[in-house]
C-alpha positions in Angstrom: -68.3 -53.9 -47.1 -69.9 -56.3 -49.8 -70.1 -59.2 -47.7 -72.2 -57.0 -45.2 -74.3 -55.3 -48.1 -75.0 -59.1 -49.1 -75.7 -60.2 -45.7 -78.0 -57.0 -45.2 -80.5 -57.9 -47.6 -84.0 -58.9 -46.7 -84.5 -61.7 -48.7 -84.1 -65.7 -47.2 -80.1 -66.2 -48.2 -77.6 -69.3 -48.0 -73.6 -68.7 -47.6 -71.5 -71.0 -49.4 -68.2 -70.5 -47.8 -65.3 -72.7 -48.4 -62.6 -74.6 -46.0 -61.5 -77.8 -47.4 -62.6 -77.4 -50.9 -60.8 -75.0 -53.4 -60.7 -72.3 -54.3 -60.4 -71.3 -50.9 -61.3 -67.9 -49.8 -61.3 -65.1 -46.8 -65.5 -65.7 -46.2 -64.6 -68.8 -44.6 -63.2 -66.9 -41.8 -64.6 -63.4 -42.0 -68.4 -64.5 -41.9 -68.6 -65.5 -38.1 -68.1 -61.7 -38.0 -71.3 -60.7 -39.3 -73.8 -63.6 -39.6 -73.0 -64.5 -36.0 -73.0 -60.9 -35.1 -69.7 -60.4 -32.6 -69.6 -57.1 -33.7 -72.8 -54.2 -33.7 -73.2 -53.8 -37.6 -77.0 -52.1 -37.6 -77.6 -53.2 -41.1 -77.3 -56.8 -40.6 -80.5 -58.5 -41.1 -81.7 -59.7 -37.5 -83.0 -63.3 -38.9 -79.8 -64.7 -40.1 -78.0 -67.0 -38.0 -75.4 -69.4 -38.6 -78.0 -72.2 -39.2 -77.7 -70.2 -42.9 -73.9 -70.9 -43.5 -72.9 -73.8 -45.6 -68.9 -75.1 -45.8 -67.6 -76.6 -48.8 -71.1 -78.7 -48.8 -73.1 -78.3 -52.1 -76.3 -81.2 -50.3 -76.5 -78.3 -48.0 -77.0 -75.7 -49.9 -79.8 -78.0 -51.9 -81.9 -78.6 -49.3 -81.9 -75.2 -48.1 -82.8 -73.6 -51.2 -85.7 -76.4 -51.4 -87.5 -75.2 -48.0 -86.7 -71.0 -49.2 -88.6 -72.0 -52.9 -91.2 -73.8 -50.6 -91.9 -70.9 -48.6 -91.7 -69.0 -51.6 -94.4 -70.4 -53.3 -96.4 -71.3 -50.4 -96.6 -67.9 -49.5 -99.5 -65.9 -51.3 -101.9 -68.9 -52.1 -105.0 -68.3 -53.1 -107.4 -71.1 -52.4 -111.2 -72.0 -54.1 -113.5 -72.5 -51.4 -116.5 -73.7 -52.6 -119.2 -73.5 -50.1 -117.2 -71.2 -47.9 -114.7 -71.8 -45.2 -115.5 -74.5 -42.9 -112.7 -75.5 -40.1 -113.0 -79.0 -38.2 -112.7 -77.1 -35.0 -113.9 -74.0 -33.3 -110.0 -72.7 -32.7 -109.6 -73.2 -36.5 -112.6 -70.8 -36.7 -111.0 -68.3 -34.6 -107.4 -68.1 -35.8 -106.9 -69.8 -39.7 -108.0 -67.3 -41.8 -106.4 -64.3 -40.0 -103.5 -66.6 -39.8 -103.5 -67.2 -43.0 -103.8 -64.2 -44.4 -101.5 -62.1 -42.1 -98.8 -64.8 -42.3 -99.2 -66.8 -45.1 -100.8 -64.0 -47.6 -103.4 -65.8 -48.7 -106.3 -65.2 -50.1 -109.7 -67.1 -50.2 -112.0 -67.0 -53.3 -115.4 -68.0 -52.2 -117.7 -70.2 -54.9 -121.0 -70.9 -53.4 -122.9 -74.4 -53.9 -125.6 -72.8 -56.1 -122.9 -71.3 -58.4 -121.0 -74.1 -58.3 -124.3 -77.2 -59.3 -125.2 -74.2 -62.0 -121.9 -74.7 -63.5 -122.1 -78.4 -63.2 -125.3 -79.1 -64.7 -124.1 -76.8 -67.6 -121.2 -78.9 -67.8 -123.3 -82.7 -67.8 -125.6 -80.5 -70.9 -122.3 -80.6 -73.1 -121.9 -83.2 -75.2 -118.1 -82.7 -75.7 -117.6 -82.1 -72.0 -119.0 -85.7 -71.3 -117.5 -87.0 -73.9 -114.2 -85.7 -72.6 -115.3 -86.9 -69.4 -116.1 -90.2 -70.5 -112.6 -90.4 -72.0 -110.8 -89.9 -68.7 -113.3 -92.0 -66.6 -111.6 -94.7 -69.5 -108.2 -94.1 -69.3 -108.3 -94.4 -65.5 -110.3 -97.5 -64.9 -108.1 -98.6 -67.8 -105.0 -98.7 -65.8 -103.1 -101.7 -64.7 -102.7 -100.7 -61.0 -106.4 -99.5 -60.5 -109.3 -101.8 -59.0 -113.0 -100.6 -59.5 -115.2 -101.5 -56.7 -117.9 -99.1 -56.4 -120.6 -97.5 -59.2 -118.1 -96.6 -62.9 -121.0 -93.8 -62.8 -119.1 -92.1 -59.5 -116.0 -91.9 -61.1 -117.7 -89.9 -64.3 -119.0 -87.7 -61.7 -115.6 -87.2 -59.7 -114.1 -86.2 -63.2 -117.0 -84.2 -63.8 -116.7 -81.9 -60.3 -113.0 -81.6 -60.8 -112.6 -79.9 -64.8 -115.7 -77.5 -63.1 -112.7 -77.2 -60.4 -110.3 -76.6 -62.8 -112.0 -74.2 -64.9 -112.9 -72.0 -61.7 -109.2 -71.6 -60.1 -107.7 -70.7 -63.6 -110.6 -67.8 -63.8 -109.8 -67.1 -59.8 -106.2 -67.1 -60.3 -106.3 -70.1 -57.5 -104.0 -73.3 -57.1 -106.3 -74.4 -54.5 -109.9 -75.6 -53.4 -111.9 -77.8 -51.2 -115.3 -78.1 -50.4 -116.6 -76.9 -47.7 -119.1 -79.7 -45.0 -117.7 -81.9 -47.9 -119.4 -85.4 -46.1 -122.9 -84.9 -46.0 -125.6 -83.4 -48.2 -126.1 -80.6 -49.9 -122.4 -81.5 -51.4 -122.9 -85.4 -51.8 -126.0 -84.9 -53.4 -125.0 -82.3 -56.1 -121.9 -84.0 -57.1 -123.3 -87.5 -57.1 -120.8 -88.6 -54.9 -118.4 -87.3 -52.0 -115.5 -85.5 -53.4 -112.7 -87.7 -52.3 -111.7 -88.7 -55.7 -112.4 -85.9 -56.9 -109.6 -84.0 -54.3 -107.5 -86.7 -54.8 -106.9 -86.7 -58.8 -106.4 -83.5 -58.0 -103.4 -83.7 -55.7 -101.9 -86.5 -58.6 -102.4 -83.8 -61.2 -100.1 -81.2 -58.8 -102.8 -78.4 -57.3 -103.5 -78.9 -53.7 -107.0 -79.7 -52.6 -108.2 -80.5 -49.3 -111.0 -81.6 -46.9 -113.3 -79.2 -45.3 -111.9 -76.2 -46.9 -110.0 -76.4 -43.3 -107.3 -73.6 -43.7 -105.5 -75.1 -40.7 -104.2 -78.3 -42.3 -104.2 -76.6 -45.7 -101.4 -74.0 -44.8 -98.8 -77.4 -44.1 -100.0 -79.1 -46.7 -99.1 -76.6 -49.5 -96.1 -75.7 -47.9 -94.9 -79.5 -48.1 -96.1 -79.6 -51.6 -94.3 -77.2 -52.6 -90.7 -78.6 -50.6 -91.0 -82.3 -52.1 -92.4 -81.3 -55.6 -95.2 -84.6 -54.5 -98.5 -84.4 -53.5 -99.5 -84.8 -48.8 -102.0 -87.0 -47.5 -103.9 -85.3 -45.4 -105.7 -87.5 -43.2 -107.5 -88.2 -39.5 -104.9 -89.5 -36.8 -105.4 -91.6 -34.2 -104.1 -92.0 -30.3 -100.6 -93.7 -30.1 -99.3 -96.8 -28.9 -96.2 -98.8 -28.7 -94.6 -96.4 -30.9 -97.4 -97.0 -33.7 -99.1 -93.9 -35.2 -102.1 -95.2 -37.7 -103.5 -92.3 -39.8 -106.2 -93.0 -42.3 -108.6 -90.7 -44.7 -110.5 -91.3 -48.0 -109.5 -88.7 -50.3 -105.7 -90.2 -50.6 -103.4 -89.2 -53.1 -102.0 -92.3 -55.4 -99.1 -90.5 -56.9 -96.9 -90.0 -53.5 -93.7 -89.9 -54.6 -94.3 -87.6 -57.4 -93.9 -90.0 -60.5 -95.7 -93.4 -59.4 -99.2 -94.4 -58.7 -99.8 -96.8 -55.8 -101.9 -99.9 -56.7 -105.3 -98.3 -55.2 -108.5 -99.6 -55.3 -111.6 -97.3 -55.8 -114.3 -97.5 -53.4 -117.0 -96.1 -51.4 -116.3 -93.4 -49.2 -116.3 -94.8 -45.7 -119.1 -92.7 -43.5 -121.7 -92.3 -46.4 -120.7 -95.8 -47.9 -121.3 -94.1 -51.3 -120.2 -92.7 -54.4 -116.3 -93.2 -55.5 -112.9 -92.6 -53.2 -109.3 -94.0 -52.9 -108.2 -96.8 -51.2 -104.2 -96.8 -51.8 -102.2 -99.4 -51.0 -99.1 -97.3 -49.8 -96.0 -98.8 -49.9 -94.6 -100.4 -46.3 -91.1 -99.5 -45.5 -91.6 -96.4 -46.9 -90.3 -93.4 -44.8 -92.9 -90.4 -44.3 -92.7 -87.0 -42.6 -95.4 -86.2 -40.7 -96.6 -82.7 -39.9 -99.6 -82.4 -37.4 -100.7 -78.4 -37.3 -102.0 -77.5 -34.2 -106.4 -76.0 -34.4 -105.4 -72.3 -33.2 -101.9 -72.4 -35.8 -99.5 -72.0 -32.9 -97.2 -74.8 -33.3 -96.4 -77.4 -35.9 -95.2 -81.0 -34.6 -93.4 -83.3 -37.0 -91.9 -86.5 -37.0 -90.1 -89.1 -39.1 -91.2 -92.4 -39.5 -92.0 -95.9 -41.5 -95.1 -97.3 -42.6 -94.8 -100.9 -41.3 -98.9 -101.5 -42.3 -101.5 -100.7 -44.9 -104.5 -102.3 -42.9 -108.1 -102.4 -44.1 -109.9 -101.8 -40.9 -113.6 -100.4 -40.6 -112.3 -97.1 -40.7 -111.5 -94.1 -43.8 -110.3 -96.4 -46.3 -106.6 -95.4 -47.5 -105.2 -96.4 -43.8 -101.1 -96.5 -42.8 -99.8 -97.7 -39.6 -96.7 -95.4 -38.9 -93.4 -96.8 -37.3 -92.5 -93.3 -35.1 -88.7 -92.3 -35.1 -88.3 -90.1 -32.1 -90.2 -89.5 -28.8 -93.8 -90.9 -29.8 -95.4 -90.4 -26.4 -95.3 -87.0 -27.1 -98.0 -87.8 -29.6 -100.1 -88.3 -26.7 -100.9 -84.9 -26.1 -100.4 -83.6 -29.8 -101.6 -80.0 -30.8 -103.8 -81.3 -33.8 -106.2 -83.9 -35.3 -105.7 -83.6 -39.0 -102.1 -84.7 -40.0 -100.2 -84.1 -43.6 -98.3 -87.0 -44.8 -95.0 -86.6 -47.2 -92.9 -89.2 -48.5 -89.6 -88.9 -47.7 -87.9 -86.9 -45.0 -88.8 -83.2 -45.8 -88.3 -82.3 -41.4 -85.2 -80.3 -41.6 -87.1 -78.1 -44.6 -90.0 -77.6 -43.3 -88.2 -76.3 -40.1 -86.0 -74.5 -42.1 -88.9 -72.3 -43.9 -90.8 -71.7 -40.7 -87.4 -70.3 -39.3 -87.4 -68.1 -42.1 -91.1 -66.9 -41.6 -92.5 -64.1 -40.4 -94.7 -64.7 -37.3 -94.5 -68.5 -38.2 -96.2 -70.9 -36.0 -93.6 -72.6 -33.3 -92.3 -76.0 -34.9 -91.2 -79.2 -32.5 -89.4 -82.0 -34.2 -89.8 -84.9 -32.8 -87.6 -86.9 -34.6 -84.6 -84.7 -33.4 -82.0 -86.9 -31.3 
């Protein structure tokens, strides 16, 4: 009777049963009854299984209630898109934003480049604002682990675009934003640089803000936000090989693990050879999760693995050659381009939460023995 009104709920729910731990009680053999569903109870909820029973083990309760308040807070995001939605691919253009809004609740705030240089230029009028400014562009050139090699001017500017940011997702009610065709002019040219630092301090600070306004790699890169409580790398991959998976992007995150900034250099964004973006010098041995979300939101792939390289190649400039752990010639023929990056090992949580979703895309870990 109780069990079964608990169990009936519609909520995402862990059971903590006990077996060798005390004090012991009935659940531990009564709840095969119901969450495995041997008998024909209508009011069980049809998506509970037994992957949502825990024994005696508290770690497995923790990480389970990690991917639920993922999902939780992934789910109704509403994202800044200034410039409009723009998605790397003409699948992304077809299925994201209905994905996202029928699956993910979302919701999209549109800012358009006019509105948003109008609020810019009234923003470089104020003397306190680029004072403030100023300030920041200090206290960040000013620390130990950061190298300057581009134009100090670019970095005013990135600091400049991202408090207009700011200012427009508290009045939206959004926690996210990108720009849209964020490589080439008009955007370059209004913000005096490309926005890579400008997305990046932004991940370090805790929002989530992306390339392209591209909803497809934005969906898995809040939802691993949320899980690890540290910002994702979103960045371009590149074809296999000996079991080496090289990803590499300019608007990279320094604070990866949540608390610590990477020694990063600041330089000029790679295509445009201009204005101010990060190059991070991400630790190797590191373990990393990587999610790669396929262009028409089908399927996520993921996969564990070790940076074993942070090269400098000719190439976006915050670069990581990943170590695969798992079947990496699968990556051959992977559903995606864009990848999200995690540190740590976040596979069995983000499998966890798409379990628990609603019409979620198919997931594939490759990591799984």
């Amino acid at each position: 009777g109780r069990l079964s009104s608990v169990i009936a709920s519609k909520s995402p729910g862990v059971f903590f049963v006990r077996h060798r731990t005390e004090p012991h009680y009935a659940a531990h053999t009564t709840i095969g009854r119901y969450i495995l569903r041997h008998d024909t109870d209508a009011s069980i909820d049809p998506n509970l299984d037994a992957s949502d029973v825990v024994v005696d083990d508290y770690g497995e309760i923790l990480w389970r209630l990690r991917a639920i308040y993922g999902l939780k807070n992934a789910k109704g995001t509403k994202m800044l898109a200034i410039g409009g939605l723009r998605h790397y691919s003409q699948l992304g253009q077809q299925h994201a934003p209905k994905h996202a809004h029928d699956v993910w609740g979302y919701g999209v705030e549109v800012v358009s480049l006019e509105d948003f240089g109008k609020r810019l230029a009234a923003a470089r009028a104020d003397r306190k604002v680029v004072d403030t400014v100023q300030q920041q562009t200090e206290a960040l050139l000013a620390q130990p682990h950061v190298t300057l090699r581009t134009d100090r001017k670019f970095v005013f500017n990135s600091f400049m675009a991202l408090r207009v940011a700011k200012e427009l997702m508290k009045e939206k009610g959004a926690t996210n934003f990108g720009f849209s065709l964020c490589m080439g002019n008009p955007v370059i040219g209004m913000l005096d640089t490309p926005p890579c630092l400008v997305l990046a301090l932004a991940n370090d600070e805790g929002h989530t803000a992306y390339c392209h306004t591209d909803l497809v790699h934005t969906m898995p890169g809040v939802l691993l936000r949320w899980i690890a409580s540290q910002p994702a790398f979103v960045a371009n991959s590149h074809f296999p090989h000996d079991g080496i998976y090289t990803v590499a992007h300019c608007a990279a995150p320094r604070k990866m693990n949540g608390r610590d900034y990477e020694l990063t250099d600041v330089v000029t964004h790679y295509e445009s050879d201009y204005g101010a973006a990060t190059k991070v010098h991400y630790t190797k041995g590191q373990t990393v999760t990587v999610v790669i979300p396929a262009h028409n939101c089908s399927k996520w792939q993921g996969f564990r693995g070790k940076i074993v390289d942070t090269t400098s190649r000719p190439s976006c400039r915050s670069q990581m050659d990943i170590e695969v752990e798992g079947d990496w010639k699968k990556l051959e023929n992977q559903v995606g381009y864009h990848v999200l990056v995690s540190y740590g090992d976040w596979l069995r949580e983000v499998g966890y939460a798409l379990r628990t979703l609603r019409n979620a895309p198919a997931w594939e870990n490759l990591s799984e023995a």
